[in-house]
Backbone as CSV, one residue per row, in Angstrom:
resi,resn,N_x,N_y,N_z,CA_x,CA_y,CA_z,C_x,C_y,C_z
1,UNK,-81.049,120.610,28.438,-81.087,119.212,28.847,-82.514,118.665,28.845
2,UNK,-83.707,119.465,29.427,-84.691,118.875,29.451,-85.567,118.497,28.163
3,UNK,-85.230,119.525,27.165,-85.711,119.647,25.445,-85.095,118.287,24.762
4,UNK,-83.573,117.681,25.419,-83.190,116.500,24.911,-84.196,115.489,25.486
5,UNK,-83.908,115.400,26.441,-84.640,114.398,27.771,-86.273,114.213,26.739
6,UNK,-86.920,115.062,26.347,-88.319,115.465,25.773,-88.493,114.804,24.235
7,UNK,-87.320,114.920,23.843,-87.236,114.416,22.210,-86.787,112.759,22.483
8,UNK,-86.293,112.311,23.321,-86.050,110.956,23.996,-87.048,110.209,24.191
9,UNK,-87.896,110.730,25.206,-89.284,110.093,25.751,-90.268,110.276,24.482
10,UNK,-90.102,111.014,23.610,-91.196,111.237,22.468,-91.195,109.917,21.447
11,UNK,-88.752,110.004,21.281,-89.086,108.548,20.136,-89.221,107.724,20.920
12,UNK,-88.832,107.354,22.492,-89.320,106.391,22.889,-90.970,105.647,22.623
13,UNK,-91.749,106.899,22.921,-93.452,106.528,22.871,-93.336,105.747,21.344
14,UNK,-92.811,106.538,20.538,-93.148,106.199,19.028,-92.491,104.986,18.156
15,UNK,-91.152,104.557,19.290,-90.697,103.174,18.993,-91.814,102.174,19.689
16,UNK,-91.994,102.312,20.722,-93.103,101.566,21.363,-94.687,101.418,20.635
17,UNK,-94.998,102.314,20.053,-96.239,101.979,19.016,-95.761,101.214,17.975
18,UNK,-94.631,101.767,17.335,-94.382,100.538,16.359,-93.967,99.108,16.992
19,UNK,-93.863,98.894,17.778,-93.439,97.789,18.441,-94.751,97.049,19.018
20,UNK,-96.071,97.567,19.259,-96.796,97.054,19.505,-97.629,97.341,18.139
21,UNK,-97.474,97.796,17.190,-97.786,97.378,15.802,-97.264,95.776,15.021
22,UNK,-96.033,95.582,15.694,-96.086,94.639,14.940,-96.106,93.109,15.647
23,UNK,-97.510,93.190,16.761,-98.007,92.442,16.770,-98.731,91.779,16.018
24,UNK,-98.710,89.728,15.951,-99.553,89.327,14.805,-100.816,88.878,15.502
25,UNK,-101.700,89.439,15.515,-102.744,89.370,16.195,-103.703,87.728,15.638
26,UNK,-103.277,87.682,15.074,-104.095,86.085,13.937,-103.052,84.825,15.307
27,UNK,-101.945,85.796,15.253,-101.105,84.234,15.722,-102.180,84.758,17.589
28,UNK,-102.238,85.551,17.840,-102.314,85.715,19.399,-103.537,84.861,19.990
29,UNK,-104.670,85.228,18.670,-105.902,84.991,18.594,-105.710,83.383,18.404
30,UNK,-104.749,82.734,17.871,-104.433,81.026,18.004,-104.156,80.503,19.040
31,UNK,-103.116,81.097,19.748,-102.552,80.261,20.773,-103.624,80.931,22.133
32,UNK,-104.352,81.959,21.998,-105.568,81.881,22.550,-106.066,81.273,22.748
33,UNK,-106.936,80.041,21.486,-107.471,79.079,21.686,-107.242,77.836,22.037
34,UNK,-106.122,77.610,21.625,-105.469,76.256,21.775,-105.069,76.348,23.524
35,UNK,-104.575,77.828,24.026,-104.861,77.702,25.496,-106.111,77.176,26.422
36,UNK,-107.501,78.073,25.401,-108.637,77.430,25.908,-109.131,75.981,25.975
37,UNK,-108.792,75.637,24.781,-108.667,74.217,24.524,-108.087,73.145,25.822
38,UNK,-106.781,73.672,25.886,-105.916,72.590,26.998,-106.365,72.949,28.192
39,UNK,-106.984,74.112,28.544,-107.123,74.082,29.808,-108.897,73.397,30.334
40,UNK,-109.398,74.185,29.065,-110.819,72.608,29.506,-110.417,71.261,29.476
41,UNK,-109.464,70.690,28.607,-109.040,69.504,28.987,-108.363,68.972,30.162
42,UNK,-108.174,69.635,31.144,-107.641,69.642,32.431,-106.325,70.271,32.116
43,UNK,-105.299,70.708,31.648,-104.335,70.670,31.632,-103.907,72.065,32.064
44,UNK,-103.088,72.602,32.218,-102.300,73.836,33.352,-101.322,74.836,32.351
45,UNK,-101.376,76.015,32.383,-100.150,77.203,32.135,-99.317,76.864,33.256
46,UNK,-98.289,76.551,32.413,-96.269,76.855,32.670,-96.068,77.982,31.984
47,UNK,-95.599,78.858,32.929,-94.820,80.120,32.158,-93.285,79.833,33.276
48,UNK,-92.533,80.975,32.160,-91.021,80.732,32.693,-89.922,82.049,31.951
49,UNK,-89.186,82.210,32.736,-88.186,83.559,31.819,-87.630,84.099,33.162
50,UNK,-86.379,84.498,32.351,-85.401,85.339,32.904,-85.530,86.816,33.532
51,UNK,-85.104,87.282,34.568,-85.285,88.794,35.062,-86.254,89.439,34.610
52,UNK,-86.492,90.376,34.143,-88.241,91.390,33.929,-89.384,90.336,32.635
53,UNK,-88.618,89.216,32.346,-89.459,87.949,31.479,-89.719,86.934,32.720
54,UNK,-88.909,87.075,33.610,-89.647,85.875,34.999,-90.686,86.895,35.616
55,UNK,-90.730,87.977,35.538,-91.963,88.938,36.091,-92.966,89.002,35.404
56,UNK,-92.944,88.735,33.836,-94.098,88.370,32.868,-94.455,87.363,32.909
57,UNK,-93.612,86.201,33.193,-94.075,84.927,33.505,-95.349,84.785,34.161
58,UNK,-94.768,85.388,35.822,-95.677,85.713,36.859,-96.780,86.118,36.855
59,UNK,-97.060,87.390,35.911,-97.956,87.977,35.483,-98.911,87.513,34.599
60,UNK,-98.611,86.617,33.657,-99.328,85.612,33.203,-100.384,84.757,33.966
61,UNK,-99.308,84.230,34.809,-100.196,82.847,36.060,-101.136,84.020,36.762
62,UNK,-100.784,85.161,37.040,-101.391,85.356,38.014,-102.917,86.218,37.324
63,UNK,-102.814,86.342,35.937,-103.696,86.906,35.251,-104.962,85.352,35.312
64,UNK,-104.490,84.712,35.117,-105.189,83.183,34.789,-105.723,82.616,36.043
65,UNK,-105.012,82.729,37.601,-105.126,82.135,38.543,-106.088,82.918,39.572
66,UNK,-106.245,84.472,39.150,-106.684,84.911,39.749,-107.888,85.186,39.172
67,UNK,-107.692,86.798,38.428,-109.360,86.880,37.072,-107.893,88.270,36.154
68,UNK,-109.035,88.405,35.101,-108.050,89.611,34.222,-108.889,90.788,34.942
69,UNK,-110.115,90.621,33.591,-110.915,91.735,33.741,-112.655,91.831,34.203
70,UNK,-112.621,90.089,34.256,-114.001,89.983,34.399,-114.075,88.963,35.976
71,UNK,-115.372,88.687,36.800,-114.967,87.733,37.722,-115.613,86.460,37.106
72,UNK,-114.761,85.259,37.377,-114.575,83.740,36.616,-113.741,82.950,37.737
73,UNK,-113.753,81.782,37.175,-112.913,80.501,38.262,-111.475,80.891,37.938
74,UNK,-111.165,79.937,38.789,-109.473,80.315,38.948,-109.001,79.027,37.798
75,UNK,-107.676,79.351,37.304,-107.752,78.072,36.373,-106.364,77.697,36.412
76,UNK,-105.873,76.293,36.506,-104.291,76.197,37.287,-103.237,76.601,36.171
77,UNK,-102.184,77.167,36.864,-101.421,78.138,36.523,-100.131,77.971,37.454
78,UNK,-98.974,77.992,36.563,-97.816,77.969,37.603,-96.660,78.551,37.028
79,UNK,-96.099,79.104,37.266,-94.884,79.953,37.378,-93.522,79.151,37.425
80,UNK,-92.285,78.659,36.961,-91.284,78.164,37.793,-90.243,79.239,37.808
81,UNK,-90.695,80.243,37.829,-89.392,80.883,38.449,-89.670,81.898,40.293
82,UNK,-90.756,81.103,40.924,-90.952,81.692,42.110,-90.665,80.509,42.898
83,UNK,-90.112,80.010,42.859,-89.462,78.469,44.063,-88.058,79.347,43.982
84,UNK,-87.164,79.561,44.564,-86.185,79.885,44.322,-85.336,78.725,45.478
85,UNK,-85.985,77.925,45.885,-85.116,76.419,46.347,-84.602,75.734,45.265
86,UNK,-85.632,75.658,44.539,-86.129,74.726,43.438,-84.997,75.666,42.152
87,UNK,-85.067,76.470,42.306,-83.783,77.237,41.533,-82.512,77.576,41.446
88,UNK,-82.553,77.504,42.568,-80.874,77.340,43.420,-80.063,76.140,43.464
89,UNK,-81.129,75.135,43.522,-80.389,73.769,43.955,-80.536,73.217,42.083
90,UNK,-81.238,73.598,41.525,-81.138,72.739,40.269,-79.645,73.487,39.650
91,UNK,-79.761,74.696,39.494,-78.334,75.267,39.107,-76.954,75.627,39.580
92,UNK,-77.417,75.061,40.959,-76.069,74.789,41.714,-76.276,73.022,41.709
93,UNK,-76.682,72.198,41.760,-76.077,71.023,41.642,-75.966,70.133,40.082
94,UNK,-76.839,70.953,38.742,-76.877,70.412,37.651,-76.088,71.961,36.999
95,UNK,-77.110,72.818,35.993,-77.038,73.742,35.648,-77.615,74.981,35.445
96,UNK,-77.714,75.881,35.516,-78.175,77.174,35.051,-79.040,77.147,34.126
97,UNK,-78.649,76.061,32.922,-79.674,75.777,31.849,-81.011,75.168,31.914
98,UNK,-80.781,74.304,33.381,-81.702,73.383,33.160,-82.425,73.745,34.270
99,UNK,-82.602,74.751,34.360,-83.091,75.157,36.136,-84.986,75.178,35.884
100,UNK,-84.735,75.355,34.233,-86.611,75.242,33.988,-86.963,73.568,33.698
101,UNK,-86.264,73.343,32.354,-86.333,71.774,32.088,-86.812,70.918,33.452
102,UNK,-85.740,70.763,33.974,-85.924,69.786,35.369,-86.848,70.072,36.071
103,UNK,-87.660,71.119,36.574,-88.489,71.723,36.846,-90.198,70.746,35.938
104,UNK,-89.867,71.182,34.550,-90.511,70.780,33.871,-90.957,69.239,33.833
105,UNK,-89.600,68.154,34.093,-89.840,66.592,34.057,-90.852,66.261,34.968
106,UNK,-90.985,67.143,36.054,-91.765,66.374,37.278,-93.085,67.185,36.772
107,UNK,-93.462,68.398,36.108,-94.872,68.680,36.324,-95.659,68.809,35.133
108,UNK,-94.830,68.573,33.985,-95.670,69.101,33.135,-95.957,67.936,32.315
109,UNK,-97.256,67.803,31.626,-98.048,67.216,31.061,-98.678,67.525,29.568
110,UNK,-98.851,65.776,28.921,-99.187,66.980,27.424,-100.305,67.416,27.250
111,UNK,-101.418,67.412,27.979,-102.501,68.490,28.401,-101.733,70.143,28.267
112,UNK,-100.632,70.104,28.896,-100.324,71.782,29.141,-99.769,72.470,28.362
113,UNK,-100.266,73.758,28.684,-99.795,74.993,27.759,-98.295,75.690,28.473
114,UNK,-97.512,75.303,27.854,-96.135,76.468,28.433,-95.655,77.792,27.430
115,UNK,-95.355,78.521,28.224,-95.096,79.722,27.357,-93.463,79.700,28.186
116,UNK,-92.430,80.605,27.572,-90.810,80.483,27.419,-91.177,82.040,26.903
117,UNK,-90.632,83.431,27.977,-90.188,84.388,27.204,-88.751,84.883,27.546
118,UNK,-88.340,85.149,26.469,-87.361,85.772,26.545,-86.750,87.024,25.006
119,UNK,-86.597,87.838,25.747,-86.392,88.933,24.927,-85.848,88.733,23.451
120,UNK,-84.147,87.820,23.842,-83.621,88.052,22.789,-84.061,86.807,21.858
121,UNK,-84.574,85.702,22.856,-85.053,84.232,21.655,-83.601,83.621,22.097
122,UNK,-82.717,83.776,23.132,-81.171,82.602,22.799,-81.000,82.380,24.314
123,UNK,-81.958,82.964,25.332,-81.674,82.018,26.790,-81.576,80.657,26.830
124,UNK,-80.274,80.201,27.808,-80.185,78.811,27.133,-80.918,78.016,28.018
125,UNK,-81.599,78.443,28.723,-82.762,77.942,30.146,-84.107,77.769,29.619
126,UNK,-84.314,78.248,28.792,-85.442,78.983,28.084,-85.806,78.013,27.375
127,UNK,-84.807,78.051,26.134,-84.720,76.974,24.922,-84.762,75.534,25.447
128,UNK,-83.491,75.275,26.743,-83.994,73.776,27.232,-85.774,73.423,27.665
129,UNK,-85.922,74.457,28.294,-87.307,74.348,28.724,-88.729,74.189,27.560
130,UNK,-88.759,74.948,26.682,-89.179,74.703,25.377,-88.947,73.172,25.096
131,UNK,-87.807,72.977,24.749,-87.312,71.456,24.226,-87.953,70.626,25.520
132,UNK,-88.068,70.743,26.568,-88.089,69.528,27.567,-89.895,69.305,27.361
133,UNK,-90.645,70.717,27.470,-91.799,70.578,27.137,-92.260,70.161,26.392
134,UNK,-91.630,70.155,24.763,-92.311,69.552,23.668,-91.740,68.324,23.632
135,UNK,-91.216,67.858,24.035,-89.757,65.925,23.914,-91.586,65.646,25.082
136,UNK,-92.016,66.283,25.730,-93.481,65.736,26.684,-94.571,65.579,26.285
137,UNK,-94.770,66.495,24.947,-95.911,66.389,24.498,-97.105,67.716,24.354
138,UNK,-96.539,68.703,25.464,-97.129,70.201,25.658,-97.064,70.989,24.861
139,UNK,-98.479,72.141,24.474,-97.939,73.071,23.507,-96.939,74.465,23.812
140,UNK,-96.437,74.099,23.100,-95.039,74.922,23.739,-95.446,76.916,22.499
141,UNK,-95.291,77.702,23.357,-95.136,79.014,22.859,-93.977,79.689,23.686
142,UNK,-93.420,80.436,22.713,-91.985,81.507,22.915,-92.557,82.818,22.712
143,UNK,-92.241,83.781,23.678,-92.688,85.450,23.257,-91.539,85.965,23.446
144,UNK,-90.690,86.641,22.302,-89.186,86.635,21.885,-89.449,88.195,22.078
145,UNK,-88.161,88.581,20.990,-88.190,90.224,20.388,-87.068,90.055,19.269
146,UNK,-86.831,90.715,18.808,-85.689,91.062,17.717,-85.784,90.413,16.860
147,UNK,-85.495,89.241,16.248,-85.676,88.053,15.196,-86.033,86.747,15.859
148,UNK,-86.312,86.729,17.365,-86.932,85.361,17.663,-86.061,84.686,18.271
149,UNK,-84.832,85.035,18.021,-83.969,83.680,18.047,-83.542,82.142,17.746
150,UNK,-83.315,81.313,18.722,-82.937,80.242,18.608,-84.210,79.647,18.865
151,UNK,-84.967,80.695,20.202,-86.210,79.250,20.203,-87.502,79.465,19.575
152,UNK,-87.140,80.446,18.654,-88.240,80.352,17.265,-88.142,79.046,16.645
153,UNK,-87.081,78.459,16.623,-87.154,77.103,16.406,-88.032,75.978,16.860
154,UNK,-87.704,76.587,18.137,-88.039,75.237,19.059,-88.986,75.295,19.386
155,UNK,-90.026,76.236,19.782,-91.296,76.207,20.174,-92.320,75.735,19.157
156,UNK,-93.308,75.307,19.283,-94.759,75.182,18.680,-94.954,76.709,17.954
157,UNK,-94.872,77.807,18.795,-95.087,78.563,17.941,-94.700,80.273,18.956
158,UNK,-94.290,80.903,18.022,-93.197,81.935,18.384,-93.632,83.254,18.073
159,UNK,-94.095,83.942,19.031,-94.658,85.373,19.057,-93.577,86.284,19.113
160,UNK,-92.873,87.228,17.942,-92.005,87.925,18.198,-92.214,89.544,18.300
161,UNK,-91.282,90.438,18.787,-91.768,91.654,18.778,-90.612,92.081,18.060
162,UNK,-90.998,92.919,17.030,-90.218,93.190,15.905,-89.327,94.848,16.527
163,UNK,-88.517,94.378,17.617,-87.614,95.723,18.168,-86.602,94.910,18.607
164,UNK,-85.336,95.610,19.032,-84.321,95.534,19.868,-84.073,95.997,20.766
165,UNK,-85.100,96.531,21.654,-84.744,97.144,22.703,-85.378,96.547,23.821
166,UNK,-84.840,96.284,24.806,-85.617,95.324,25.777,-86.545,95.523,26.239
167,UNK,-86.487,97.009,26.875,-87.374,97.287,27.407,-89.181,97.459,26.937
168,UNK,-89.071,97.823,25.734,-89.729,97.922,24.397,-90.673,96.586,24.602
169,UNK,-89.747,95.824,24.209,-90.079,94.363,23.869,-90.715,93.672,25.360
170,UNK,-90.238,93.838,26.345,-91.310,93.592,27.503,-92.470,94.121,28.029
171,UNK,-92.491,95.329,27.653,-94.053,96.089,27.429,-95.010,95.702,26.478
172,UNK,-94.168,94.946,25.374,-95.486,94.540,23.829,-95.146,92.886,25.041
173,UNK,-93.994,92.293,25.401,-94.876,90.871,25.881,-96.103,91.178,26.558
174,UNK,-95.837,91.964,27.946,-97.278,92.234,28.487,-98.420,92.596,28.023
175,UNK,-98.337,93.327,26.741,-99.864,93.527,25.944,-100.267,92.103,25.088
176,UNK,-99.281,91.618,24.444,-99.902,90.377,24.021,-100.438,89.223,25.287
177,UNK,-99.975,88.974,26.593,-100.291,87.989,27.226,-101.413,88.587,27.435
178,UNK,-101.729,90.512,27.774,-103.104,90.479,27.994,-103.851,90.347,27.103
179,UNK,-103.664,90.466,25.555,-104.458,90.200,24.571,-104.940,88.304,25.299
180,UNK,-103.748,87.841,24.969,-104.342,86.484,25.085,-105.118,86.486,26.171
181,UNK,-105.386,87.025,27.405,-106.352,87.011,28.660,-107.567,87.343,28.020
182,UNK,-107.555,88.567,27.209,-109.133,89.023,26.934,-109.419,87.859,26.245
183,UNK,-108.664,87.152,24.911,-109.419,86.604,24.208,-109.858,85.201,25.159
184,UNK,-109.481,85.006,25.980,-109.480,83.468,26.398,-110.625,84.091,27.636
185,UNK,-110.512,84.992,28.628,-112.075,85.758,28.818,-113.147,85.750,28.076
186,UNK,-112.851,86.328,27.127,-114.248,86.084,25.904,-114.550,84.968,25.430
187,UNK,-113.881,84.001,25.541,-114.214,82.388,25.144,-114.738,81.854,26.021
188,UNK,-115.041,82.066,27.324,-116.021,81.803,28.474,-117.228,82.036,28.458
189,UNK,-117.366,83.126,27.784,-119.168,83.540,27.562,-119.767,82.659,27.008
């Protein structure tokens, strides 16, 4: 049992390198800047996503709001999936779908950068939220997995991780958002 267990965790490691191989580092190194960009212009990170993608969300703002790797100002940053008033009552009195969107009408601005992850690319919370952001004017980014999905469409621009496995695919989101931290760190110097 344990020799199986051993050959498991091995292709695991080795699906996971290819999975953070096929990061496009040209696209990461873009929406890098265009983050730097909006946020000297005053404008704010929206992140947003479903179960262990609302924890990357988080992890995002809190990479930005707090410091990554170096000490720097705090720079505004917001999360909508930590109100859980604000989550409850939008999808118990409208919908489930729109629990980011609506969220979105009251705060976001086309100064701002929003990011939308979701694993498979077809959350339908996700995609409204994308759509509500760009119908505003914001640059909208998606960090997907598998083929992107639906809101490879819809976003400004769509970071995918070329696996099917979820878990996979939420370990390469977290290395690309920290890619984007270093590079947007290094654009401070």
């Amino acid at each position: 049992m344990l020799e199986n267990d051993h050959n498991l965790l091995e292709k695991y490691v080795s699906d996971g390198i290819e999975a953070r191989k096929s990061i496009e580092v040209s696209a990461v190194i873009t929406v890098s800047e265009i983050l730097f960009d909006r946020l000297k212009k005053g404008g704010k990170l929206i992140t947003f996503g479903n179960g262990g993608s609302a924890a990357d969300a988080q992890h995002f703002v809190a990479e930005l709001s707090g410091r990554f790797m170096k000490e720097r100002r705090s720079f505004p940053a917001v999360a909508l999936t930590t109100n859980s008033s604000s989550l409850t009552a939008i999808g118990n009195d409208y919908d489930f779908s729109k629990v980011f969107s609506r969220q979105l009408e009251g705060i976001c601005a086309k100064e701002d950068f929003v990011v939308g992850i979701s694993t498979s690319g077809n959350s339908p919370n996700v995609i409204e939220g994308i759509r509500t952001a760009r119908k505003i004017g914001a640059f909208t980014l998606a960090l997907t997995g598998r083929d992107g999905g639906k809101v490879r469409n819809e976003a400004d621009k769509c970071i995918w991780v070329n696996s099917d496995v979820t878990p996979l695919i939420q370990e390469v989101h977290i290395a690309i958002i920290h890619m984007i931290c270093y590079s947007f760190d290094a654009m401070l110097e």
